[in-house]
C-alpha positions, 0 to 999 in steps of 0.5 A: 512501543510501535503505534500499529494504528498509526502506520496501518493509517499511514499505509492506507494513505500512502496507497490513496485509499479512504477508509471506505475503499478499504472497507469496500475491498476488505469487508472490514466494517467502519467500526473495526477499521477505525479501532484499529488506525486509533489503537482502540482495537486491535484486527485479528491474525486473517485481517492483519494479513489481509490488511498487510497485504492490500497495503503491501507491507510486512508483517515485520514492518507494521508490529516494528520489528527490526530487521536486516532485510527489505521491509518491502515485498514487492507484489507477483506483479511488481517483480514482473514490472521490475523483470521487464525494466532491468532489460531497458536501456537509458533511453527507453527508461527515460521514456518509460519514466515520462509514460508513468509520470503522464499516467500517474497525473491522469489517474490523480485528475481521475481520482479527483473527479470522483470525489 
């Protein structure tokens, strides 16, 4: 049986989320999100959407229903990005690679202010 608690916390994580920016974001109380990433509880079919799509994840992938297709759906955003790489040549890939490994080390310096 699939442990639903598990990848919704395993999701969460994997965004770089804490519980309290999901609740934040959701209006899901402590409580509830913390029954559902425990298997205590179980969220309703609106906050299983909602959660499904803040942590970009099939609904497929989260109850672990196999399938032949992608588990992944990219976001409106994510297929712009995806539009615009597939027209750049090797060079500006790698360029475009180091702009994003500079600005993924920044944000990680930023998020780590924060706490």
């Amino acid at each position: 049986m699939t442990n639903i608690g598990e990848i919704l916390k395993n999701a969460r994580e994997d965004k770089g989320l804490t519980q309290a920016e999901v609740m934040r974001i959701t209006g899901i109380n402590r409580k509830s999100l913390s029954g559902y990433e425990n298997n205590v509880a179980e969220p309703d079919l609106h906050t299983f959407a909602e959660l499904a799509k803040l942590y970009s994840l099939s609904a497929d992938h989260i109850l672990g229903i196999r399938s032949d297709s992608p588990t992944y759906v990219p976001t409106r955003t994510e297929q712009q990005y995806i539009l615009k790489i597939k027209k750049l040549d090797q060079q500006h890939l790698e360029e475009l690679d180091a702009l994003l490994d500079i600005l993924v080390s920044f944000s990680k310096k930023k998020m780590s202010r924060k706490r």
